[in-house]
C-alpha distance (Angstrom), angle and dihedral (degrees) to the residues before:
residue distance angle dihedral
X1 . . .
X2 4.03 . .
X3 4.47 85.9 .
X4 4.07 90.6 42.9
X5 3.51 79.7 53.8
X6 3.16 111.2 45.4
X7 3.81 87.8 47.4
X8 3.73 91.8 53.5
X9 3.83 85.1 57.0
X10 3.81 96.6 46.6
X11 4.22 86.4 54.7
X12 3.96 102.9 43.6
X13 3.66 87.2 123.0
X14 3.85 96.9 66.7
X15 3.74 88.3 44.2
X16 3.94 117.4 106.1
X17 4.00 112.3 -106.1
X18 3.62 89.7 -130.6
X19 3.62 87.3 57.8
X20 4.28 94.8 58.5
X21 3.85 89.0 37.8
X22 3.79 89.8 65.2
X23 4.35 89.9 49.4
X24 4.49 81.7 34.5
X25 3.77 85.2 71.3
X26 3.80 97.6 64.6
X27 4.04 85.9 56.1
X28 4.07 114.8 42.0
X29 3.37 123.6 34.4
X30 3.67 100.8 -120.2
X31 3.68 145.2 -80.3
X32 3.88 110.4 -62.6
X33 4.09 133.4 43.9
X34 3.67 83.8 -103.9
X35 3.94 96.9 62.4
X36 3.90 80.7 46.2
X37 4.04 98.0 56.1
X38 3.77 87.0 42.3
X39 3.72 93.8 57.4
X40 3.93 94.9 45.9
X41 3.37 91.1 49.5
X42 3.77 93.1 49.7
X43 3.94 91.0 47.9
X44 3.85 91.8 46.1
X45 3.76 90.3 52.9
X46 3.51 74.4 63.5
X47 3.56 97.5 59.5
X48 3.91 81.6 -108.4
X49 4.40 115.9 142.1
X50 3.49 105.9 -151.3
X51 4.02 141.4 -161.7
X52 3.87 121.5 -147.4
X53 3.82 125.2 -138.6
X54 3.22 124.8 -165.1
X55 4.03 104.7 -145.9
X56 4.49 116.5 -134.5
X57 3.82 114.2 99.6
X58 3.98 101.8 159.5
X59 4.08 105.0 70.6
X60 3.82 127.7 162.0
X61 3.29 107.2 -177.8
X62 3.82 143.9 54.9
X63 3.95 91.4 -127.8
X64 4.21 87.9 57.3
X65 3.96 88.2 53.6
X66 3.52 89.2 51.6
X67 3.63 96.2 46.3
X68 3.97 84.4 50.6
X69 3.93 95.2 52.0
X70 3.56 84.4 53.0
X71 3.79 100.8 45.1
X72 3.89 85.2 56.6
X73 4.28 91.5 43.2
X74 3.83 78.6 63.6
X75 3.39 92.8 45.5
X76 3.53 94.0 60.5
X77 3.53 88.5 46.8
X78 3.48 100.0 55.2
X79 4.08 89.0 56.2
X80 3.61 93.8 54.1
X81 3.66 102.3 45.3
X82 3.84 95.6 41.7
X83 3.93 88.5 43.5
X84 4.00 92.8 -123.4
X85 4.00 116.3 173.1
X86 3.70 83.9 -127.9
X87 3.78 142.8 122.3
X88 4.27 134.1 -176.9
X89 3.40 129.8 -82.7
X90 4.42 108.3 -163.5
X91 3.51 135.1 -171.4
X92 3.78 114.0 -151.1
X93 3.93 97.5 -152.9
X94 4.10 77.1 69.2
X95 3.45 95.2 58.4
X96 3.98 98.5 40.4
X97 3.40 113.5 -76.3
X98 3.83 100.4 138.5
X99 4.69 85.7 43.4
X100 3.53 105.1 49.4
X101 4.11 124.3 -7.1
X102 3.83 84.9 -152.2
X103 3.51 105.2 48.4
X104 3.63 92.7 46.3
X105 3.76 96.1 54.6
X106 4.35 87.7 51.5
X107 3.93 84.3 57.9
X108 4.08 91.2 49.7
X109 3.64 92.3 42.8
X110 4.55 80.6 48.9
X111 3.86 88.1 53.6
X112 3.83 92.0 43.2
X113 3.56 93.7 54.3
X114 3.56 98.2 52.5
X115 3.66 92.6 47.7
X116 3.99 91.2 48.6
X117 3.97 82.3 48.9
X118 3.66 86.8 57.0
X119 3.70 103.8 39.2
X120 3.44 92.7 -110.0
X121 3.78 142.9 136.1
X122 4.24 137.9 -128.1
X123 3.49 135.6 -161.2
X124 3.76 114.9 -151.6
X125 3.84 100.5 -147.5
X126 3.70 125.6 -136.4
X127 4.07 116.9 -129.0
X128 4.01 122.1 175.1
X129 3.18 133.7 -22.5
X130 3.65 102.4 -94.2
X131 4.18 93.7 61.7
X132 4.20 91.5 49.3
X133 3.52 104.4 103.4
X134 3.92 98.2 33.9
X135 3.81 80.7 49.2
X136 3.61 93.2 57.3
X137 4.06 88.5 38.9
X138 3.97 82.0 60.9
X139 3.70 94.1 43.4
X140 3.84 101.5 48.3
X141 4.14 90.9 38.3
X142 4.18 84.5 53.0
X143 3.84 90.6 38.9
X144 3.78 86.5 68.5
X145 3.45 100.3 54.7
X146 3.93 95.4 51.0
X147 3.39 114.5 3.2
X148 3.75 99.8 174.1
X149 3.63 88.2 59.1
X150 3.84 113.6 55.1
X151 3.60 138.6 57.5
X152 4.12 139.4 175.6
X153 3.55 144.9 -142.1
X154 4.07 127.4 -125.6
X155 3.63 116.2 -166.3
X156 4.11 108.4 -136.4
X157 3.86 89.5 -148.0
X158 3.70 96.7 70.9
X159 3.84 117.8 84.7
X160 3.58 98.4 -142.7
X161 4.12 80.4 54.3
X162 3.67 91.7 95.8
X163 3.83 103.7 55.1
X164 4.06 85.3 42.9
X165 4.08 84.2 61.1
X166 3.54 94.9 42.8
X167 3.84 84.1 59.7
X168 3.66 101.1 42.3
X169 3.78 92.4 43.3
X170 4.09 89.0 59.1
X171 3.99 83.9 47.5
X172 3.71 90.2 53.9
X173 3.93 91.8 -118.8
X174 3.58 122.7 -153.9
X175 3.93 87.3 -137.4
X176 4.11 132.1 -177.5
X177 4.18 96.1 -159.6
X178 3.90 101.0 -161.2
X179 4.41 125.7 161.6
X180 3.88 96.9 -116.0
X181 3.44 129.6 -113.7
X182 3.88 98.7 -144.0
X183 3.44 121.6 119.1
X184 3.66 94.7 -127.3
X185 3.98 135.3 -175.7
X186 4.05 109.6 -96.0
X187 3.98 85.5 -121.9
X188 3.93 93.8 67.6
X189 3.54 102.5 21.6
X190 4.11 138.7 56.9
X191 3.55 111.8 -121.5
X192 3.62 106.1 178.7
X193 3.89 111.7 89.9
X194 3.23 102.5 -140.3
X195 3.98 93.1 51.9
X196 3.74 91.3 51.8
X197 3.58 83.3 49.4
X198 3.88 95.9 55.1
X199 3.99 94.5 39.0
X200 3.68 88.3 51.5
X201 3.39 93.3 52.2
X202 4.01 96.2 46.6
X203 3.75 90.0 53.1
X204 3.92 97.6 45.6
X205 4.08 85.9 54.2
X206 4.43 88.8 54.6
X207 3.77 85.8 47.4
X208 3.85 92.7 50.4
X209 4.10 95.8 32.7
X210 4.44 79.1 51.1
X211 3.91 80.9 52.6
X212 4.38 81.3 -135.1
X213 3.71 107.7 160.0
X214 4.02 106.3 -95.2
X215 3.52 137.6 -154.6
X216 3.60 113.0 -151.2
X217 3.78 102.7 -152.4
X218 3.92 112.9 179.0
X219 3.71 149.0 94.2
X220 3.71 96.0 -151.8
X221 3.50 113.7 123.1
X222 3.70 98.7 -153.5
X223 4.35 89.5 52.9
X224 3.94 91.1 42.7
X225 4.45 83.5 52.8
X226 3.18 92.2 44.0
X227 4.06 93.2 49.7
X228 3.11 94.9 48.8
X229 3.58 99.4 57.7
X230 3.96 91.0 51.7
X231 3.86 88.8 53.7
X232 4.21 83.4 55.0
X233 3.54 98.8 40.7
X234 4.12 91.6 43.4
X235 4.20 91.0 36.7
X236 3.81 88.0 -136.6
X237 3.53 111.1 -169.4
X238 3.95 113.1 -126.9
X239 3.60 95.4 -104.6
X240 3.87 90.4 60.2
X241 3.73 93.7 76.1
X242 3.33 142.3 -4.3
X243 4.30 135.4 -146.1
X244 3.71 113.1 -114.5
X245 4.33 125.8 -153.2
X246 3.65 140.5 171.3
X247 3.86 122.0 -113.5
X248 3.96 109.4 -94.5
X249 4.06 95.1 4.1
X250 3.82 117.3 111.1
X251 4.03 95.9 -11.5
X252 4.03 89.8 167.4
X253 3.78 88.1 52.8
X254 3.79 101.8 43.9
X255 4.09 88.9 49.0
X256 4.03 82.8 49.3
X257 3.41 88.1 59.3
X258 3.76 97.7 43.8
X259 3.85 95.0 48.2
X260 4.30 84.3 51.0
X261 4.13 77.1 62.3
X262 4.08 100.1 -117.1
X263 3.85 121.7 139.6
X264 4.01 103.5 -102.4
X265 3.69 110.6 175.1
X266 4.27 117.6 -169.6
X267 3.79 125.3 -136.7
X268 3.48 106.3 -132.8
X269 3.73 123.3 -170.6
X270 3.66 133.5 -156.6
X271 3.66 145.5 175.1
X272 4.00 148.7 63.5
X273 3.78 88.4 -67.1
X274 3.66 90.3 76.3
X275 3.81 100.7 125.0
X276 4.13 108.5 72.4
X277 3.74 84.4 39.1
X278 3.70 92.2 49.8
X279 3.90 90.4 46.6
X280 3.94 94.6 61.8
X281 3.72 94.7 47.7
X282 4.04 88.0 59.2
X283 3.74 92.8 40.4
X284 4.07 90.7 50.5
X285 3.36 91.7 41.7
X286 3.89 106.2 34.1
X287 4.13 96.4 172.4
X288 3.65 82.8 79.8
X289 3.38 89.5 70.3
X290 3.34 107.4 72.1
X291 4.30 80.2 65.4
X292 3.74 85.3 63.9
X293 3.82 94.7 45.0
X294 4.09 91.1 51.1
X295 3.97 81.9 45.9
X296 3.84 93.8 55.1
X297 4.12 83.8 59.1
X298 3.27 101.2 41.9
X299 3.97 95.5 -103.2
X300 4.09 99.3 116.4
X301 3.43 114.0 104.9
């Protein structure tokens, strides 16, 4: 079943977008802001914090970065007037990255206002390898301005990942530490998994020894052990870190955590621009895609 699935994965493009929507559902939480607040409220019935992501990577124009600053502005919103325990989660390339460095960074420091005006807290995601430094450019120009109020991811996968944490961890980061789910070119990136495994573990003990607020974002059983016994051996307080999960991956596992009593907060993703985002989640994750294979003939239920 592992080959039929891998070669499900390594063919996603021929499959029929009607045919990943139906396996797209188990991993954002729908279409609309509504579907989002309903899912954040579900998951903090739960006990669950969560972070909201407005889905849209690949824009053109100046008028769809706009449109994306303001998408997340409502975002922000939404949390505050529904009384969510919830914060942002933003992708740059969204807001202009890739058209002009400068305009892009006036509609962070937009979002980052708001949220600061609200008490509230965003994560600048990180994306490939080719936006990292101009991400972190972004981040530490924003971090200035409201330092309380923003955070950033660092992928452990990428070599130059350790000297990045190094950095951040004299800064006194707010950091999410998660593998990375590009598929990146051997000369930037680790590729063996038990390597990324081992880096990512000797950068999430500097963060924790630098006592910088962490995100631990994985569903590897072998990182979350391995966690856990540097919270015990360090006798972190639950406010020092916090567990971090996708929406609709390893459910049993994230409510394992929350009944232990640690912080886990879920990423949950929303919007039209469901299908790219949908795409990664089967290729890191290629099990699911035996769902879409029983879906293509008629045997998902």
């Amino acid at each position: 079943m592992k080959l039929l699935n891998n070669l499900i994965v390594t063919t996603l493009p021929l499959v029929p977008k009607p045919v990943v929507k139906i396996i797209a559902n188990k991993y954002i939480a729908g279409i609309t802001l509504g579907d989002a607040v309903k899912t954040v409220q579900q998951l903090n019935a739960k006990q669950a914090l969560c972070t909201i992501d407005v889905l849209g990577e690949d824009i053109f124009t100046k008028e769809q970065a706009e449109a994306s600053r303001e998408a997340s502005i409502r975002v922000l919103n939404a949390v505050h007037e529904n009384n969510l325990q919830a914060n942002l989660s933003i992708k740059i390339t969204s807001l202009g990255l890739k058209i002009d460095k400068e305009f892009c960074q006036e509609n962070v420091n937009a979002i980052l206002r708001h949220a600061a005006s609200l008490n509230n807290f965003v994560r600048i995601d990180m994306e490939d390898h080719t936006c990292t430094a101009e991400t972190l450019e972004v981040y530490r120009t924003v971090r200035n301005l409201y330092p309380k109020h923003v955070g950033i991811v660092i992928q452990a996968y990428l070599y130059r990942s350790k000297e990045d944490i190094l950095a951040l961890a004299q800064e006194q980061a707010n950091v999410r530490l998660c593998k990375g789910i590009y598929n990146e070119p051997a000369k930037v990136a680790i590729k063996d998994r038990a390597a990324i495994q081992k880096n990512y573990n000797e950068l999430l003990q500097v963060l924790l020894e630098k006592k910088c607020y962490t995100g631990i974002a994985t569903h590897d059983d072998v990182l979350i052990e391995h966690a856990k016994r540097l919270i015990g051996e360090m006798k972190l307080s639950k406010n020092e870190y916090e567990f971090q999960m996708l929406l609709g991956v390893r459910n049993e596992k994230r409510d394992e955590l929350l009944a232990e009593k640690h912080r886990l907060r879920v990423y949950v993703p929303f919007g039209k621009d469901w299908y790219g985002y949908s795409v990664r989640r089967l290729k890191e994750n290629p099990q699911m895609a035996g769902h879409v294979f029983k879906a293509i003939f008629g045997l998902e239920k």
